[in-house]
C-alpha positions in Angstrom: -9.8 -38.5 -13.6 -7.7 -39.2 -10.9 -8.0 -38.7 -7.3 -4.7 -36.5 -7.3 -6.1 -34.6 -10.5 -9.0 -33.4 -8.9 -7.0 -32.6 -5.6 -4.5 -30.3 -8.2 -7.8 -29.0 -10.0 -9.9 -28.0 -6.9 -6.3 -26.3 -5.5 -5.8 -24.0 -8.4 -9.8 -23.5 -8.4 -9.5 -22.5 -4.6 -6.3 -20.4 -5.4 -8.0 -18.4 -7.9 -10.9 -17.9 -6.0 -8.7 -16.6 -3.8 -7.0 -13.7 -6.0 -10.4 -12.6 -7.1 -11.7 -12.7 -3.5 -8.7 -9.7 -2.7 -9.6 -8.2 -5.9 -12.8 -7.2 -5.2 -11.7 -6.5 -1.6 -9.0 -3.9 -2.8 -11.3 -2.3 -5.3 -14.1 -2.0 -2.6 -11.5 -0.7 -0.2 -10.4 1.9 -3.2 -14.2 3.3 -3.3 -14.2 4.4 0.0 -12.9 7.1 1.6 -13.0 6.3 5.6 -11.3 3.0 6.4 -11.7 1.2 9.9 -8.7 0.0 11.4 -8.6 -3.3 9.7 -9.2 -2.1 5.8 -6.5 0.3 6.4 -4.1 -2.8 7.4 -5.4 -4.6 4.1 -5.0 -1.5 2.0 -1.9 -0.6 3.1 -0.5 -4.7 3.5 0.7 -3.1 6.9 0.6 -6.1 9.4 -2.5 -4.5 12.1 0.0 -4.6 14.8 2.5 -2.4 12.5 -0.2 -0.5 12.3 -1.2 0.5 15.5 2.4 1.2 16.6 2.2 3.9 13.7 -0.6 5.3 14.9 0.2 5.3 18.7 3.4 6.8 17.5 1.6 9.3 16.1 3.4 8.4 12.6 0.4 8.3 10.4 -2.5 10.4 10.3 -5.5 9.0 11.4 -9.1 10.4 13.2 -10.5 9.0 16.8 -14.2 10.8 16.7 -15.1 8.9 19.9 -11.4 8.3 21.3 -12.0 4.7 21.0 -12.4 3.6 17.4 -9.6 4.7 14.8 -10.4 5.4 11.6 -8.0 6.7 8.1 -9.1 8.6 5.3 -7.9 6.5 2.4 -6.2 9.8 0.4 -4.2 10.5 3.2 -2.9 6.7 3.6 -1.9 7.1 -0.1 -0.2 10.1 0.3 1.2 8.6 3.5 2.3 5.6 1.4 3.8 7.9 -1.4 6.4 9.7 0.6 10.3 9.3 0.5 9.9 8.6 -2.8 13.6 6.9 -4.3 14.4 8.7 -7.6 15.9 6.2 -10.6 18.8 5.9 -11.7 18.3 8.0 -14.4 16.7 10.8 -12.6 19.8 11.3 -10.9 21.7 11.1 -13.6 19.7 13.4 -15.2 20.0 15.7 -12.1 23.5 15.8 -12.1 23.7 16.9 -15.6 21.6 19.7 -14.9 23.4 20.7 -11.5 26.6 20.4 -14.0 25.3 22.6 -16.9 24.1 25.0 -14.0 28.3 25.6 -12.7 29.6 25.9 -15.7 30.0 22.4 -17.5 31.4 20.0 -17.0 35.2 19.8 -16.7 
């Protein structure tokens, strides 16, 4: 095997090692339900300085027991995550239909 093969081999090796590394990250960070500052970053994919001017905003929920150290409960960054939800095409399609029907049909 060549020198270059092995490079390409240990690469992909190293890149899937990689994938399962965040893997078991997220689905250790999906147990829990307090997250320090920096699993909330990885959880959300929030850059940590993104972060903080969310929470110094006062833009997402978050607990300071000892006014120092921040802390999230992971529900609440979910639902935090979940809002302004953008309704499909045919949602709104299907909305409209209903709003129609509602006045009178359509015309």
């Amino acid at each position: 095997m060549k020198l270059e093969e092995k490079t390409k081999k240990v690469e992909q090796v190293e890149e899937r090692l990689s994938r399962i590394e965040k893997a078991v990250l997220m689905t250790v960070l999906a147990s829990k339900n307090v997250l320090i500052f920096d699993e909330a970053a990885q959880f959300t994919g929030l850059s940590k300085s993104y972060l903080y001017k969310l929470t110094s905003g006062q833009k997402i929920c978050h607990y300071k027991p000892n006014g120092k150290i921040i802390y999230f409960d992971r529900v609440e960054l979910e639902n935090w995550m979940k809002q302004n939800r953008v309704s499909t095409t045919d949602e709104i399609a299907g909305e409209a239909l209903n709003y129609c029907s509602r006045k009178g049909g359509l015309r």
